[in-house]
Residue, then its C-alpha position, 0 to 999 in steps of 0.5 A: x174306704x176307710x174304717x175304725x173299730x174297737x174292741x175289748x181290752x186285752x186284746x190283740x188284734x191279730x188280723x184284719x181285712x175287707x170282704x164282700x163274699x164268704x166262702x162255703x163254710x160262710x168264713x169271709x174271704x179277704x179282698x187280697x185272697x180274692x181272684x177278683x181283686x187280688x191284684x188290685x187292692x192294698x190295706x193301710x193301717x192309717x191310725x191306731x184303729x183305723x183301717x183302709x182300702x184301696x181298690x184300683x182299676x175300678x170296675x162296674x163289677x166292683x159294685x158291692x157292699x164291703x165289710x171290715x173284719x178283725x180278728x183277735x188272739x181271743x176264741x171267740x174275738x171275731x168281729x165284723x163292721x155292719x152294715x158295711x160300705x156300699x159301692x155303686x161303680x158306674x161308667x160314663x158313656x158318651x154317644x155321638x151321632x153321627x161320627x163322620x160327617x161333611x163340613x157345615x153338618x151338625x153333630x150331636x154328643x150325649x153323655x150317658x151315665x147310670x149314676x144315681x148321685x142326685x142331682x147331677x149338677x153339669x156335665x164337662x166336655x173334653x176334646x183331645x183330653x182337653x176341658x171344651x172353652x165355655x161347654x159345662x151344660x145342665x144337659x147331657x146333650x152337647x151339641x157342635x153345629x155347622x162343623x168345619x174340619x177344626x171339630x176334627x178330633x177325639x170327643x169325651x165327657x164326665x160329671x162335673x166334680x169327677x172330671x178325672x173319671x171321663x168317659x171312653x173317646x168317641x172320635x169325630x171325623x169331618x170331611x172338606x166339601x169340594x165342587x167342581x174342584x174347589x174347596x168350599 
């Protein structure tokens, strides 16, 4: 997330950082002094006023509306961006029914997401970390039909356009056929 902001001449910028909470005197928390993100944000001054945040290993929980806060070398030079930025993290999940199954049986994955991102445009699918050849679907549903051993594998999915943020993988397991001892 980035910022810029000005303030009066004559002043000096002495502090800067992001926030989500205040603490019991109302005073906000700087993100790097929070338990919660300490470890896993860092601030860059990008230009003259410009300020950014990197938060990594985004979580659900990161959902929040994060404010910009400078504070000047004057008594009362204390400022706060509002409204803020807000961030909605949400996790792609994707569901298969069944996991295990004989070859020749059908196999179904959905792609599961709270997104609110309007509209969602397709959905990728992966196998072994792999794009699916020709699998972008409108639909959230992929369907493998008449499965042999080669669906053999590990099977996820993602939004189109944030392929790099995929789902956890489902692994789909197919057993051969045998009758009377022969492979069929």
């Amino acid at each position: 997330m980035s910022c810029s902001y000005t303030y009066p001449s004559g002043y000096i910028v002495t502090t800067t950082f992001w926030f989500t909470k205040k603490d019991a005197e109302g005073n906000p928390v700087s993100l790097s002094d929070d338990p919660d993100y300490e470890v896993r944000v860092s601030y860059r001054k990008d230009k003259e006023n410009g300020h950014t945040l990197t938060i990594r290993d985004l979580r659900e929980s990161d959902s929040a509306t994060y404010k910009f806060r400078f504070i000047t070398d004057r008594t009362r030079g204390r400022y706060i961006g509002i409204p803020g930025v807000t961030l909605s993290v949400t996790d792609v999940v994707l569901e298969m029914d069944p996991t295990s199954v004989s070859e020749r049986e059908n196999v179904t994955l959905s792609c599961r997401t709270k997104c609110t991102r309007d509209p969602i445009t397709a959905f990728s699918w992966f196998k072994n970390g792999q794009p699916i050849p020709n699998s972008n679907t409108y639909s959230p549903v992929y369907s493998l039909f008449s499965v042999s051993s080669e669906d053999t594998g590990r099977y996820s999915c993602a939004v189109e356009g944030h392929e790099d943020l995929p789902s956890p993988e489902e692994t789909l397991t197919v057993t051969c056929q045998y009758i009377g001892g022969l492979d069929v």
